[in-house]
Every structure is written in C-alpha cells, then in structure tokens.
C-alpha positions as CSV (number, residue, x, y, z in Angstrom):
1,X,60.6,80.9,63.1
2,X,63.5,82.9,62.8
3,X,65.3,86.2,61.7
4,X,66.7,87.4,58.6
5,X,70.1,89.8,58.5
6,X,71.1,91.8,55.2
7,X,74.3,90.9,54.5
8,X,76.6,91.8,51.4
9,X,75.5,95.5,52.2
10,X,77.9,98.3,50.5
11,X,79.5,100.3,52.7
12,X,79.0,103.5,52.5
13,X,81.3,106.8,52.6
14,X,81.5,109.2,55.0
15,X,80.5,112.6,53.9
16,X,83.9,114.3,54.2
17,X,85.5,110.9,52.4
18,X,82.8,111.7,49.2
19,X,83.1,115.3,48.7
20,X,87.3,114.9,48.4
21,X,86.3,112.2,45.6
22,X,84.2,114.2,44.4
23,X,86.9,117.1,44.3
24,X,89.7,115.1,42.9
25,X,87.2,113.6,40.1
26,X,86.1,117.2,39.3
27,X,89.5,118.6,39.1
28,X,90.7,114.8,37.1
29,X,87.8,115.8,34.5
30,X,89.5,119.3,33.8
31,X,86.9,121.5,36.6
32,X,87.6,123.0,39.8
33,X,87.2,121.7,43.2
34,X,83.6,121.6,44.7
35,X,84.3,121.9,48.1
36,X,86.8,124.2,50.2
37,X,88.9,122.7,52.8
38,X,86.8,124.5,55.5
39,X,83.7,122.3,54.4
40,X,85.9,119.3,54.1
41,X,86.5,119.7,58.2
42,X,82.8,120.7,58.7
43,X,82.1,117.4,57.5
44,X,85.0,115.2,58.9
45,X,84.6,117.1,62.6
46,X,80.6,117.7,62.7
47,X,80.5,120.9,63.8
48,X,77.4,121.5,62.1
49,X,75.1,118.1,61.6
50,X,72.4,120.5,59.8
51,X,74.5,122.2,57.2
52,X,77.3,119.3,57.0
53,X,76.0,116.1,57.9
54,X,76.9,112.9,57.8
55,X,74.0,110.5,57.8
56,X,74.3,106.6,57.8
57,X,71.1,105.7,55.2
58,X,71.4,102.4,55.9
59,X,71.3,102.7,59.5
60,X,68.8,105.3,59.3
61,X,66.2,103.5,57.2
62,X,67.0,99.8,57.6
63,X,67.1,97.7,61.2
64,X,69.2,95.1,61.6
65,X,67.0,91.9,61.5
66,X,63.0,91.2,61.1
67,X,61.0,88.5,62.1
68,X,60.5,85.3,59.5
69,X,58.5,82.6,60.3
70,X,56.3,79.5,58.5
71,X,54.5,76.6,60.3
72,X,53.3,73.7,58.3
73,X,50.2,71.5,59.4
74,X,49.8,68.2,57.5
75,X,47.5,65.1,57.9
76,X,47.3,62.0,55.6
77,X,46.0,58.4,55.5
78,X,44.1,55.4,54.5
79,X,40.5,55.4,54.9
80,X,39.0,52.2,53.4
81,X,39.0,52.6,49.9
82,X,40.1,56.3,50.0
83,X,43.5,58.4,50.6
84,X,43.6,61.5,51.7
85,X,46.6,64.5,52.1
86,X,46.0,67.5,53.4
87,X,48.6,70.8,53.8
88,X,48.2,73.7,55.8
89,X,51.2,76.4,55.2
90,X,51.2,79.8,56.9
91,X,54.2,81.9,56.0
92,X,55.1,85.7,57.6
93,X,58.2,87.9,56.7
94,X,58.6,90.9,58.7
95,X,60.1,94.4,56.9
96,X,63.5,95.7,57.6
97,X,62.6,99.3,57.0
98,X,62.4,101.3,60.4
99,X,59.0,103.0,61.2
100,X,57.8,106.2,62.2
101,X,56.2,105.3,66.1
102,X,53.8,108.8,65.3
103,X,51.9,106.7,62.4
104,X,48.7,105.2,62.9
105,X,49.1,102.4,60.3
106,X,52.4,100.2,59.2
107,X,54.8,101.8,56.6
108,X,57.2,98.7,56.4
109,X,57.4,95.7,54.1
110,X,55.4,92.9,55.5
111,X,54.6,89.9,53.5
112,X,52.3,87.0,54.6
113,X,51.3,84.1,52.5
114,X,48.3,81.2,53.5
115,X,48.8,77.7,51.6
116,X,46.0,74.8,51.4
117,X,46.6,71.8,49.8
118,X,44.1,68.8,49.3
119,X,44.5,65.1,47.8
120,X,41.6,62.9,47.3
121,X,41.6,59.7,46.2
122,X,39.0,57.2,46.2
123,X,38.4,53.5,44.6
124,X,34.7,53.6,43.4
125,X,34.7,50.0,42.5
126,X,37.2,47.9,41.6
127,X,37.4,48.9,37.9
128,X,36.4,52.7,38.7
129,X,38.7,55.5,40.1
130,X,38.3,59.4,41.3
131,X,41.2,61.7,42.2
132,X,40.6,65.2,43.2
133,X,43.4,67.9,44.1
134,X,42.7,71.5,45.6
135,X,45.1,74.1,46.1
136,X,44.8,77.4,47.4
137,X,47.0,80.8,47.8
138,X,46.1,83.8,49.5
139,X,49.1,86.7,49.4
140,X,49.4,90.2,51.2
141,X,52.3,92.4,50.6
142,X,52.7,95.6,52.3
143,X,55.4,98.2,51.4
144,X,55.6,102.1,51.6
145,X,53.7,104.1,49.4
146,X,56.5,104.8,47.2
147,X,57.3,101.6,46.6
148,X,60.3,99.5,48.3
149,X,62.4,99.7,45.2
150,X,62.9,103.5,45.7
151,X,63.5,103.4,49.0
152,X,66.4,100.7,48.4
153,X,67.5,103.2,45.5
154,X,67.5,106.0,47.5
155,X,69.7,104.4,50.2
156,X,72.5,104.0,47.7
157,X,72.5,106.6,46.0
158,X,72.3,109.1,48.9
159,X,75.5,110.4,49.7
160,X,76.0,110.7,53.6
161,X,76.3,114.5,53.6
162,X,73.6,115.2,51.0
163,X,70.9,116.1,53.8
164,X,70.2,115.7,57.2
165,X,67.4,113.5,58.0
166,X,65.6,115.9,59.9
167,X,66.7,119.9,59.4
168,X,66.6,122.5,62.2
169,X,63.1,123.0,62.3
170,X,62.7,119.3,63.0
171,X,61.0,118.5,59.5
172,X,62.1,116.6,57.0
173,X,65.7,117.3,55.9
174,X,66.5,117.8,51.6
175,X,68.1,119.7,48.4
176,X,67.4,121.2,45.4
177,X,70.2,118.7,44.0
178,X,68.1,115.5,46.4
179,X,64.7,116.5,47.2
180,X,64.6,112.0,47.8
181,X,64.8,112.3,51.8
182,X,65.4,108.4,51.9
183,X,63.8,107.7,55.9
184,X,60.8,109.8,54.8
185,X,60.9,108.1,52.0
186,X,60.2,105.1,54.1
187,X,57.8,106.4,56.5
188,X,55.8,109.1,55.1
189,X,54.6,108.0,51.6
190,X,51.8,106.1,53.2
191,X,51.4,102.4,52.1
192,X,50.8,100.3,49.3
193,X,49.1,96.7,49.9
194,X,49.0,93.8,47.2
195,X,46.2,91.1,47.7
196,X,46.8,88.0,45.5
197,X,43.9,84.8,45.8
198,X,44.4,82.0,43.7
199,X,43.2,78.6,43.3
200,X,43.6,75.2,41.3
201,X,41.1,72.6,41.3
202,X,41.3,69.2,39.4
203,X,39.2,66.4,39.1
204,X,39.8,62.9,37.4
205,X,38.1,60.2,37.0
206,X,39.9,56.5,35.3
207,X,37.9,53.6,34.2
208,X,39.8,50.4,33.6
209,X,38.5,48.0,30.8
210,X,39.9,44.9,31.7
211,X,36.9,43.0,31.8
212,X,36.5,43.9,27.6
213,X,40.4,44.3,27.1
214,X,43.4,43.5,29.0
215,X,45.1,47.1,30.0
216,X,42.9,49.0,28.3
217,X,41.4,52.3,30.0
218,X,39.9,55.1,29.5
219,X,40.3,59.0,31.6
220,X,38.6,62.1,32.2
221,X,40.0,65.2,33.6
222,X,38.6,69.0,34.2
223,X,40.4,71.1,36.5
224,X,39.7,75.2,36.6
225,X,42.5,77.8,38.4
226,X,41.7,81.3,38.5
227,X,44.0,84.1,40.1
228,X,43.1,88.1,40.9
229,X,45.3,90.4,42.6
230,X,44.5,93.7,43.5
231,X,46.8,96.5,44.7
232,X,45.0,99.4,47.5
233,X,46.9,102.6,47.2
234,X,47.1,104.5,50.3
235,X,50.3,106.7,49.1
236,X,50.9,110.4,50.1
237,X,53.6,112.6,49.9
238,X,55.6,114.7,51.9
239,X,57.5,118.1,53.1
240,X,60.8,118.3,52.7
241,X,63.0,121.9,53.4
242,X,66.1,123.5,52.8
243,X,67.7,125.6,55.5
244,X,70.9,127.3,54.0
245,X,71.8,129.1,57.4
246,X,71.2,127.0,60.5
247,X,70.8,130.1,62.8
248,X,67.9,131.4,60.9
249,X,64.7,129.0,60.7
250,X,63.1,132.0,58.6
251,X,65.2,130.9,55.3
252,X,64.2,127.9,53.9
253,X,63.3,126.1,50.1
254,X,60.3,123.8,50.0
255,X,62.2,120.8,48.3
256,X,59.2,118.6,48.4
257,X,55.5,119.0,49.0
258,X,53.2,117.1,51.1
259,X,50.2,115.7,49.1
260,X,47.0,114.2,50.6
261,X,47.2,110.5,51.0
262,X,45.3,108.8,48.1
263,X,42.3,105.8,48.4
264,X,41.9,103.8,45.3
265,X,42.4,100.3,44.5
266,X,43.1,98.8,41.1
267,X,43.8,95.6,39.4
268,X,47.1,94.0,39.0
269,X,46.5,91.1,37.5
270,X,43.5,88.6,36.1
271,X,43.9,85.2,35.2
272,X,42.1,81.8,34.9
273,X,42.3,78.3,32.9
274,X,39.9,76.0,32.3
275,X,41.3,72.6,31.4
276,X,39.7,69.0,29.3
277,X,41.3,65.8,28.6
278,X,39.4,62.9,27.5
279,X,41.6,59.9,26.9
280,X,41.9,56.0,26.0
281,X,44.5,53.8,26.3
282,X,45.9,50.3,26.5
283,X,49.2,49.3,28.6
284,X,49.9,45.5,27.9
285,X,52.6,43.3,28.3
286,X,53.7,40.0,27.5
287,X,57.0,38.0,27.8
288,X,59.3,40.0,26.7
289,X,57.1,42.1,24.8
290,X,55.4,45.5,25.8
291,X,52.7,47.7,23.9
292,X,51.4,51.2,24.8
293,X,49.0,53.0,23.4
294,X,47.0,56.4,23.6
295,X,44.9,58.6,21.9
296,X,43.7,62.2,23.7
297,X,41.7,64.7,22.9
298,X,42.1,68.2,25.2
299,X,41.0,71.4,25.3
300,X,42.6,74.6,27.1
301,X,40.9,77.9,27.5
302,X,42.9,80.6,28.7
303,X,42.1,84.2,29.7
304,X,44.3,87.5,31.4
305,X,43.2,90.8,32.6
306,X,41.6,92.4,29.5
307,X,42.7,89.9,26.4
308,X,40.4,87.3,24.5
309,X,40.2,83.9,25.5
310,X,42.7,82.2,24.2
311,X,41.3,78.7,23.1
312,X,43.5,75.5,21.9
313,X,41.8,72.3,21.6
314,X,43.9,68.9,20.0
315,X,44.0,65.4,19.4
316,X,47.0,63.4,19.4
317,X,47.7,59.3,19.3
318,X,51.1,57.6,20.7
319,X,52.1,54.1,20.3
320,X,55.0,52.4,21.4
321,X,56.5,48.9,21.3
C-alpha cells in the first residue's frame, strides 16, 4: 500500500503572464494587442476573480496524491504425487481528480483489478502425467463521464484566466471561446465504468513410452480463454454561463447545456481461443550422441466481437542431431 504523486507536471501561467504573450505574439504576427493594460492589472492584482480570474486547473481538478495498494496471497507444495500453486492478487488505484461532496455516486478514476492463478500437477502413474493451469482477471475502471482524457486535455489547454470555475451566480463558470469548464468537466459528466472478465484454462496430459521406446512420448493439450468487457454509460452534461458584467446576474450566455444523465451499456470488446496440440516425440541420448525428434499436429480457433472464426490447423515434424 502506498500513494502515488504526479510529477513532471507543466507549470502553468498565470493569467496576467498569458494574455501579455498572447499580446506580444499578436502584435509579432502583424495584429494588434488583445488586451489593454487595465485588464493586464485586473488580472495580475485580482480585483475581479469573476471577470479576470486566475484559476490554477491543476490545482482545481487534480489532488495531490491517491491511494494505491495490491496484496498478494500465495500457497504452494508437495502433496504425494501432486504439486500445487495457487495466486491470489488484489490490486486498487485510487483517482487523482477532486470530487464534487454534493454527488451521490464517484466521478473519479478508480481502477481495481482481481488475479487467480492455479497450477496443478499430478503423476497418474509412473509413465502417465496431467498438468492443469487456471487463470483468471476480473477489471473495473471508473472515470468521469467524459472520459479522463478530456479532462487531462482540458487542464492544459485552459488558460488560467479563461473562466472562473464557478461565476457569480455560483454555477458553473465558461466562454463562448471555452465553453470546456475543466472541474465540471470532472465532476458533472456523470461516470463511465469498464468491466473486463477474462479467463485461461489449459489442460495437458504426457504419456512416456519408455516401456516400447527409450524417450519416446507422446502429449495432448486443450486449453480455452475467453474475454468480454463491457462499458455502462452513466454520462450527463452540464450548465455552463457567461456573466459579462459581474454586478448584474440578469446578463448571462448559456455556454453549455445540461443534458439528462444517460443508462446504456455496450460492448467493448469479445474474444475467445480455443486451442489443440497432439504430439509425439522421442528425446534420446547416447555417449556423446543426442537425437530429438517431433512431429505435431495443432489446431487454433480464434474469434472477436463480430468477425468469423478464424481457424488454422497444421502439422509440422523437427529433428535434430
């Protein structure tokens, strides 16, 4: 258990700092200056945090740490003619995108993942073996309804004195020119969850043949591994205003518009193999002399979301001396 930090962050500008860039690259490309000197020192002294503000996004949207943890469990062993492995793996990584404490339900990335692992193997008889191996993987992802990538975008591409995060009449700050308020970004596009189960599962089974031929053997295997994931959409959208005159709440633009949160689920991905391999061999050695040999036959049937099977089947020999 632990936390995890961003590091590497860029730093942003302060608003007064971007709009003289901005001036100097206007008048560089052959315009006229953007913003007057009097807006300049609005922004630089904060005498008005609605009209000329100068918003940190990253502190705004992002905290400084968030949980990670993962705990392991493992057994293994001897057990007459049998050994045995077995893994448990639990995995959580907490979101560093603040929250809205009015919500109901988590807006913030949240990942968690579940790992089983299983090794069998047993000794039938002394010419006879079995192996089988099991794996497991359940995933759930959480992230804000617009997705995390657009929130991340939004935070650096934002300039500090585009909007305030909230405007005078205590709704969701935002402009014609960046109607992306990037905190309700975060917190008021609902949420998005990702459910991903999949699962391998082999069996094999050896005979040796040295009662009838010295290092001579022959092997079976099968093993099936399916996946699904499925993605829930619980997005919305949501009001964003204008106020050009801070003293007046009557005067606004509607910048963005608040949408009713949606409940529908789709498929993000399909997948399973089923596997065959038949096989004979011979391992033998003598003095200074060593012979190998195999010949397999195998066949592989592949299939994703909505494709055909995809089917290959082979035979193929090796010798070596």
């Amino acid at each position: 258990a632990g936390v995890q930090t961003p590091i590497g962050m860029l730093k942003p500008l302060p608003a007064w700092q971007y709009a003289a860039l901005y001036n100097e690259a206007a008048v560089n490309s052959g315009g006229t200056a953007i913003y007057s000197q009097a807006q300049l020192d609005a922004y630089q002294n904060g005498t008005d945090r609605y009209l000329y503000p100068n918003v940190d996004w990253q502190k705004a949207v992002l905290k400084k740490n968030a949980p990670v943890q993962r705990y392991n469990l493992s057994a293994g062993g001897n057990y007459s003619n049998m050994r045995y492995f077995l893994s448990l793996d639990y995995q959580a990584q907490g979101g560093l995108l603040n929250e809205d404490p009015g919500t109901e339900y988590s807006t913030n990335v949240d990942y968690k993942r579940y790992v089983l692992r299983s090794n069998i193997e047993i000794n039938l008889d002394k010419h006879l073996s079995a192996s089988f191996k099991l794996l497991g993987n359940i995933q759930d992802y959480y992230q804000p309804g617009i997705g995390y990538g657009s929130v991340f975008k939004s935070i650096l591409t934002t300039p500090a004195g585009a909007m305030p995060v909230f405007n005078v009449a205590g709704t969701y700050g935002g402009t014609q020119q960046y109607p992306a308020n990037p905190y309700a970004q975060a917190v008021a596009t609902g949420y998005l969850k990702d459910n991903l189960q999949a699962a391998s599962a082999n069996l094999s089974v050896k005979r040796t043949m040295d009662d009838l031929v010295k290092g001579l053997y022959v092997k079976a295997l099968v093993a099936y591994s399916p996946s699904y994931e499925q993605q829930i959409d619980r997005s919305k959208d949501y009001d964003a205003y204008y106020y050009p005159v801070t003293s007046d709440t009557t005067q606004y633009t509607r910048v963005n518009t608040h949408t009713d949160q949606s409940n529908a689920s789709s498929v993000i991905e399909r997948f399973q193999q089923t596997y065959a391999e038949v096989s004979a061999g011979i391992d033998r050695d003598w003095g200074k002399n060593a012979f190998t040999a195999l010949l397999m036959g195998r066949y592989d049937n592949t299939q994703g979301d909505n494709t055909l099977n995809m089917v290959n089947k082979g035979i193929s020999a090796r010798l070596n001396y």
